[in-house]
C-alpha positions in Angstrom: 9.0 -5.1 4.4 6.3 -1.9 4.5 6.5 0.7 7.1 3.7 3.0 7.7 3.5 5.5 10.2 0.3 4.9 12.7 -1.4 6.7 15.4 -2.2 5.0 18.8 -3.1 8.2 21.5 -6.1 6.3 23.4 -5.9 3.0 25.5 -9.0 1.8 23.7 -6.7 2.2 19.8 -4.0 0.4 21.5 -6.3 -2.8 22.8 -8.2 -2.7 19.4 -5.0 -2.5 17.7 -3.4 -5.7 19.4 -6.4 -7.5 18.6 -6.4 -6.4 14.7 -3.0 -7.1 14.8 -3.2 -10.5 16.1 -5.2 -12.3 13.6 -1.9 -12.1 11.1 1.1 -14.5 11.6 3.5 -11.9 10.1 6.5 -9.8 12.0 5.4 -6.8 13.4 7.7 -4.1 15.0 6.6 -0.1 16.5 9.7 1.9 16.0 9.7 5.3 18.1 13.2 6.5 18.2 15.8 4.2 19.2 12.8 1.5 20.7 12.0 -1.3 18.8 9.8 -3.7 20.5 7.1 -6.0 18.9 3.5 -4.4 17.8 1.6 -7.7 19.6 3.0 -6.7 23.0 0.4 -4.5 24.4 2.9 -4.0 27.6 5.2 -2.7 25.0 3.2 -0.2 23.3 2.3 1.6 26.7 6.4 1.4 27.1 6.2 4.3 24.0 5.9 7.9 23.5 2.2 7.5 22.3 1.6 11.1 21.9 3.2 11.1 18.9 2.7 8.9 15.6 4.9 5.8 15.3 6.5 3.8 12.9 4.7 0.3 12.0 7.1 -2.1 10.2 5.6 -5.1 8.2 7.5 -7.7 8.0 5.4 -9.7 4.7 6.1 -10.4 1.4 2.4 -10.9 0.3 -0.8 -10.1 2.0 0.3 -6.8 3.1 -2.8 -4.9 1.2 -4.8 -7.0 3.3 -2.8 -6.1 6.8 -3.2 -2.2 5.4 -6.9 -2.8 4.9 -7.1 -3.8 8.4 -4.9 -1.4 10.1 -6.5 1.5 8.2 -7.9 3.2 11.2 -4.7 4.0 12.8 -2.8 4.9 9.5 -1.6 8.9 9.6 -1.9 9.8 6.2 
């Protein structure tokens, strides 16, 4: 498992987001605080505090340079 901390503080991030998101068939959880709900749930993302950065987990042995590749535009560095 990776977890990287990403940044989603515009409806239009979130949507594009789901949609990168989507294309892998890996586990993916946002954890803000004591929530943990699944990253494909575009309902549960708008549940968050999205003013803030969040925590991605990946849940993937291999492939998860690709999966950072693609989420690179919502990675806080």
């Amino acid at each position: 498992m990776k977890t990287v901390q990403i940044s989603l503080n515009s409806i239009d991030k979130v949507k594009a987001f789901v949609n990168d998101i989507t294309k892998f068939d890996y586990d993916f959880d946002l954890v803000s605080g004591r929530y943990v709900i699944d990253a494909k749930s575009i309902m549960g993302i708008f549940s968050l505090d999205l003013s803030r950065p969040i925590d991605l987990n990946i849940h993937a042995e291999e492939g998860v340079e690709e999966v950072l590749a693609t989420l690179q535009p919502y990675i806080v560095a």
